[in-house]
mmCIF file of the N, C-alpha and C atoms, coordinates in Angstrom:
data_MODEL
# 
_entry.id   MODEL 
# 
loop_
_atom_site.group_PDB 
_atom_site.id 
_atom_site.type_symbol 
_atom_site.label_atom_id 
_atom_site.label_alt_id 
_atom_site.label_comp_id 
_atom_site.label_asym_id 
_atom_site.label_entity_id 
_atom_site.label_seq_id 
_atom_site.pdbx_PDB_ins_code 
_atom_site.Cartn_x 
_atom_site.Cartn_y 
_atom_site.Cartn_z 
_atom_site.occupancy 
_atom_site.B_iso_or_equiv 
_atom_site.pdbx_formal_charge 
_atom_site.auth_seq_id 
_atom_site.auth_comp_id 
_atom_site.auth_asym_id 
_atom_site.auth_atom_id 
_atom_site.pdbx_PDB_model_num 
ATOM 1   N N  . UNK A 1 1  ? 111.553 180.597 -279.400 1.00 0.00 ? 1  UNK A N  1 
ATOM 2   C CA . UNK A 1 1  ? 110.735 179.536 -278.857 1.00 0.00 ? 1  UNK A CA 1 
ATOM 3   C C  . UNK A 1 1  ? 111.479 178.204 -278.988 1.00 0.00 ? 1  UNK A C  1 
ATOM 4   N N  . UNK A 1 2  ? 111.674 177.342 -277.857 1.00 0.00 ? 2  UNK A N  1 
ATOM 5   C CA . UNK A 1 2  ? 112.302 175.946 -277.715 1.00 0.00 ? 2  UNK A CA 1 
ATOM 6   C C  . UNK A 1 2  ? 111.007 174.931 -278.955 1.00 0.00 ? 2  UNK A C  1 
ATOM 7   N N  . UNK A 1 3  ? 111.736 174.109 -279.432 1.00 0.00 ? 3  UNK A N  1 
ATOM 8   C CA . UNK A 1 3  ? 111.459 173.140 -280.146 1.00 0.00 ? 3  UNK A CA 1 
ATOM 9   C C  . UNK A 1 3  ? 111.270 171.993 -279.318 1.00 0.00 ? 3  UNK A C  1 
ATOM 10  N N  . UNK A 1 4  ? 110.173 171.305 -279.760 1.00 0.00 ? 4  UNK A N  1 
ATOM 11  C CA . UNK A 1 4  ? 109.688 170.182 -278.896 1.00 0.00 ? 4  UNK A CA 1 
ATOM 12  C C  . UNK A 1 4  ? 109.687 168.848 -279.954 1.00 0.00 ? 4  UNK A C  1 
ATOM 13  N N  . UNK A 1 5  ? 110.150 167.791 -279.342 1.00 0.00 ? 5  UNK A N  1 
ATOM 14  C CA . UNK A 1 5  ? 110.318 166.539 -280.250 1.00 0.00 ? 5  UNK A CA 1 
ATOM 15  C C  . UNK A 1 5  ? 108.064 166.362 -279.854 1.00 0.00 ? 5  UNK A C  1 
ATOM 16  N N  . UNK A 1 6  ? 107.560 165.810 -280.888 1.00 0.00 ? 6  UNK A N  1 
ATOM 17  C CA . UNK A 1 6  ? 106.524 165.262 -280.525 1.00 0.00 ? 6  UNK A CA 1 
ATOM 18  C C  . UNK A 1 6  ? 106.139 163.879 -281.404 1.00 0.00 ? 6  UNK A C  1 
ATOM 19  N N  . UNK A 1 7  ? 105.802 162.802 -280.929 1.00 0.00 ? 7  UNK A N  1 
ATOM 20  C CA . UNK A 1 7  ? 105.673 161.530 -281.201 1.00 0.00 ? 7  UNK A CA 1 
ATOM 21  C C  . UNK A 1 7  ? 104.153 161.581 -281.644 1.00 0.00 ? 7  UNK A C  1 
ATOM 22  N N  . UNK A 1 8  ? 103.083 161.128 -282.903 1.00 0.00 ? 8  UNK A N  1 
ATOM 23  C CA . UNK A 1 8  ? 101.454 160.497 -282.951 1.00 0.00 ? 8  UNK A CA 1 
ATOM 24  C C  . UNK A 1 8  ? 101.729 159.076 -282.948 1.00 0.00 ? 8  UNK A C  1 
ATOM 25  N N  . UNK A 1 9  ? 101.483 158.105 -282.124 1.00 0.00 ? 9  UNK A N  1 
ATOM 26  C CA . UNK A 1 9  ? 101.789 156.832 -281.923 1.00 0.00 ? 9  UNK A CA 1 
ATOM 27  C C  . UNK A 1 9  ? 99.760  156.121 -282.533 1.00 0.00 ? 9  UNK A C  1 
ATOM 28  N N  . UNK A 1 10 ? 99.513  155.759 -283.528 1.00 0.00 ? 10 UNK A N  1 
ATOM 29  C CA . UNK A 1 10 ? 98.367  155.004 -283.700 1.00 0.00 ? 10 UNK A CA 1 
ATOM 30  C C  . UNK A 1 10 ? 98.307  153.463 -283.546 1.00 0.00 ? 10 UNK A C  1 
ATOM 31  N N  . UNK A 1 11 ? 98.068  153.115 -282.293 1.00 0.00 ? 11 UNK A N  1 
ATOM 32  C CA . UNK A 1 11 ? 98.121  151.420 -282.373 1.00 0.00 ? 11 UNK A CA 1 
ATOM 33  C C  . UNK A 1 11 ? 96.439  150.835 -282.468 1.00 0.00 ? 11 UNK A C  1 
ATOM 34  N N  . UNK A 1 12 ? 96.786  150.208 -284.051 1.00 0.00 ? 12 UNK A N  1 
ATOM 35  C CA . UNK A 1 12 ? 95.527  149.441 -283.689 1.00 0.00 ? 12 UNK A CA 1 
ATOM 36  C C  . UNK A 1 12 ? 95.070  148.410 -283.325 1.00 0.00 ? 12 UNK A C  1 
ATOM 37  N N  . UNK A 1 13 ? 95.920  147.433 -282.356 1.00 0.00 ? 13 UNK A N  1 
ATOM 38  C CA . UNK A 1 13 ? 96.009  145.894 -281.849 1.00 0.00 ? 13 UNK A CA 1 
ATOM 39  C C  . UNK A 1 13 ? 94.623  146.252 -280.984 1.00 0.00 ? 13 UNK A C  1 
ATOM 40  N N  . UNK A 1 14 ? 94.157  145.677 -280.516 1.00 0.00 ? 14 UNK A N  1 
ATOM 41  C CA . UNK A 1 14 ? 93.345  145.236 -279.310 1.00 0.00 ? 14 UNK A CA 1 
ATOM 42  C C  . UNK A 1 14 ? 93.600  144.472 -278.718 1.00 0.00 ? 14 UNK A C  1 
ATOM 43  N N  . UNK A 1 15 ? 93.593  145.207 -277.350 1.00 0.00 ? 15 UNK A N  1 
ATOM 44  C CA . UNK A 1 15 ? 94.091  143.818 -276.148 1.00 0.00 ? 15 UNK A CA 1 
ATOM 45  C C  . UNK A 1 15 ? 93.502  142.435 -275.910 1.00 0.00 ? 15 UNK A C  1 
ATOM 46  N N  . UNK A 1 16 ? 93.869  141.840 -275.789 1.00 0.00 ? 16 UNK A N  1 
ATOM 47  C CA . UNK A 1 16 ? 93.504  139.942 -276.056 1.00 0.00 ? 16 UNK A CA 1 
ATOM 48  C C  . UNK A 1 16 ? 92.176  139.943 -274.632 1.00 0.00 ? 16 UNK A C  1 
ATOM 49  N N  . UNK A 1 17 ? 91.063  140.417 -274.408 1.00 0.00 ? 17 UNK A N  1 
ATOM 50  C CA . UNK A 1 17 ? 90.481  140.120 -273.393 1.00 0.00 ? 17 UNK A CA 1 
ATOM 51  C C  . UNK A 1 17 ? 89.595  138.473 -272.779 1.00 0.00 ? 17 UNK A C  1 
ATOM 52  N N  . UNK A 1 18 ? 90.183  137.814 -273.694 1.00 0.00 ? 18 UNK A N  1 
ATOM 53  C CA . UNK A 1 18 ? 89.561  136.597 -273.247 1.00 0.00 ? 18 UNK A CA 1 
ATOM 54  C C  . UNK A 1 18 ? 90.190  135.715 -272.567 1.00 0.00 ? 18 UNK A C  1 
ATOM 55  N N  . UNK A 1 19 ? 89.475  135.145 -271.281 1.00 0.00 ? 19 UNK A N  1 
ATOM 56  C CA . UNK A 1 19 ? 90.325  134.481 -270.198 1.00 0.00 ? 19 UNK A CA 1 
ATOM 57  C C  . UNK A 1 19 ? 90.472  133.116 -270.773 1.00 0.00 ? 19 UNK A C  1 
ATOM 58  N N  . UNK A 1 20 ? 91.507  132.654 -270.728 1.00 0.00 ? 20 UNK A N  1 
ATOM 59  C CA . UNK A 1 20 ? 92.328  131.067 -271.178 1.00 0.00 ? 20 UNK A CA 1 
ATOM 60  C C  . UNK A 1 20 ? 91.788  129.667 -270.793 1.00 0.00 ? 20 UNK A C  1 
ATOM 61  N N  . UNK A 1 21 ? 91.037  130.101 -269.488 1.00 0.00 ? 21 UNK A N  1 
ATOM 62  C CA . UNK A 1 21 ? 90.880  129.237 -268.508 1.00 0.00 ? 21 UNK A CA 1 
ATOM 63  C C  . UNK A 1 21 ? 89.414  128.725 -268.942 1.00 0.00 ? 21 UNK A C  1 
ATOM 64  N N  . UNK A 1 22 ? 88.825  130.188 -269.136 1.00 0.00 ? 22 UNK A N  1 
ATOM 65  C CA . UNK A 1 22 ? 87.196  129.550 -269.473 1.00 0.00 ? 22 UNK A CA 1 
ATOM 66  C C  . UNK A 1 22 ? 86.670  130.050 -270.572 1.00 0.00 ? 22 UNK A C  1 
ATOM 67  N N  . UNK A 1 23 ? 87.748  130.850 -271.695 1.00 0.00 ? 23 UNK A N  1 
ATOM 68  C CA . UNK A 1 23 ? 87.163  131.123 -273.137 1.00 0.00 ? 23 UNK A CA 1 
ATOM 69  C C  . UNK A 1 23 ? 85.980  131.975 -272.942 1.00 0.00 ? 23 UNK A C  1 
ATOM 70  N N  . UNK A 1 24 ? 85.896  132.908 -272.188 1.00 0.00 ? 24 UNK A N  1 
ATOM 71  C CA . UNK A 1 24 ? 84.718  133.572 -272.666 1.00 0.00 ? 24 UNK A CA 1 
ATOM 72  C C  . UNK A 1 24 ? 85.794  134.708 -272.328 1.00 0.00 ? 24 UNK A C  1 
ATOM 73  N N  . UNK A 1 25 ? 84.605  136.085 -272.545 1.00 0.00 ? 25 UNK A N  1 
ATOM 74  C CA . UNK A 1 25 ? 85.780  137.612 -272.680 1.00 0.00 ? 25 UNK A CA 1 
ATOM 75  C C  . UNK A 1 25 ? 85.353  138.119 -271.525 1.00 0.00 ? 25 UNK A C  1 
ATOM 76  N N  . UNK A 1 26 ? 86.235  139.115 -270.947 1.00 0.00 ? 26 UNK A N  1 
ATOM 77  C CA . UNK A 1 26 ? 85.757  139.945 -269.845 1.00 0.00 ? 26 UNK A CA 1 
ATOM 78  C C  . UNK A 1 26 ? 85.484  141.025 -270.044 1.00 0.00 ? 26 UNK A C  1 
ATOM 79  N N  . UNK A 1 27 ? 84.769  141.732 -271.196 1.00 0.00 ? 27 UNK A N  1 
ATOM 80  C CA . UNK A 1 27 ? 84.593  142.499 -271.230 1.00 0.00 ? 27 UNK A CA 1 
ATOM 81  C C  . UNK A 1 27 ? 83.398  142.455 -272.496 1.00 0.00 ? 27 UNK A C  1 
ATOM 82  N N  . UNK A 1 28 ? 81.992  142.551 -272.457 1.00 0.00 ? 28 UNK A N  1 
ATOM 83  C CA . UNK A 1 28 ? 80.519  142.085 -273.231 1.00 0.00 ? 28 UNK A CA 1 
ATOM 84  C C  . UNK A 1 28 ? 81.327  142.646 -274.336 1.00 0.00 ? 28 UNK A C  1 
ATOM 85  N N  . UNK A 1 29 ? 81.768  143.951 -274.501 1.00 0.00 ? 29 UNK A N  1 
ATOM 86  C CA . UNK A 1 29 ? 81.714  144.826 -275.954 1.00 0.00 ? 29 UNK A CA 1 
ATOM 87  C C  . UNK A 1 29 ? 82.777  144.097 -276.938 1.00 0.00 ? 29 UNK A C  1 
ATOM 88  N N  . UNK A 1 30 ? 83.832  143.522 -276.166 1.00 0.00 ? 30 UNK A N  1 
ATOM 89  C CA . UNK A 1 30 ? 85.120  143.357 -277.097 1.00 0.00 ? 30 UNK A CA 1 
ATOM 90  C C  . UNK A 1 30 ? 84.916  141.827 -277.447 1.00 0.00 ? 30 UNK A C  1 
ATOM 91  N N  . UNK A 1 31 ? 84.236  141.317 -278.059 1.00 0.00 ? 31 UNK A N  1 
ATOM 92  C CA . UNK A 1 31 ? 83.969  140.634 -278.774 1.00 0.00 ? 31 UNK A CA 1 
ATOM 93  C C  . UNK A 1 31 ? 83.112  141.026 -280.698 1.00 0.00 ? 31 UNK A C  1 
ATOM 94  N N  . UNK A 1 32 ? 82.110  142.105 -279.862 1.00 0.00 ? 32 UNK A N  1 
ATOM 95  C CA . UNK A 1 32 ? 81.722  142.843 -281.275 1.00 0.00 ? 32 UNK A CA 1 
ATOM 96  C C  . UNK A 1 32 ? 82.630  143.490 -282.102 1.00 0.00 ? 32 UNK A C  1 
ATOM 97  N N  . UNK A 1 33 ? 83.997  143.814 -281.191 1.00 0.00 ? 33 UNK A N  1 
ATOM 98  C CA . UNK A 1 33 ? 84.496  144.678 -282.108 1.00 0.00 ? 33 UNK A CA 1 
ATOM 99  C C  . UNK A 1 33 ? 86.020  144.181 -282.442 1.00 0.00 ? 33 UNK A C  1 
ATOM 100 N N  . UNK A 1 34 ? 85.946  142.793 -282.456 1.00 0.00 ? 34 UNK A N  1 
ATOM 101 C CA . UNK A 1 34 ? 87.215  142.354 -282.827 1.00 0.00 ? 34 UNK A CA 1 
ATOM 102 C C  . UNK A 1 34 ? 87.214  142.055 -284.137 1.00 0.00 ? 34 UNK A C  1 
# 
């Protein structure tokens, strides 16, 4: 049987969803869970 390289990558950043322009988020949830 061939051997397989396999990578578990855990990122826990959260993407920056708040617009610059007018400070609020685009998205209701990602504010609770920052």
């Amino acid at each position: 049987m061939k051997k397989i390289h396999l990578v578990f990558l855990w990122h826990m950043h959260q993407p920056f969803y708040k617009e610059l322009g007018t400070q609020r988020y685009q998205l209701p949830w990602t504010r609770m869970h920052a």
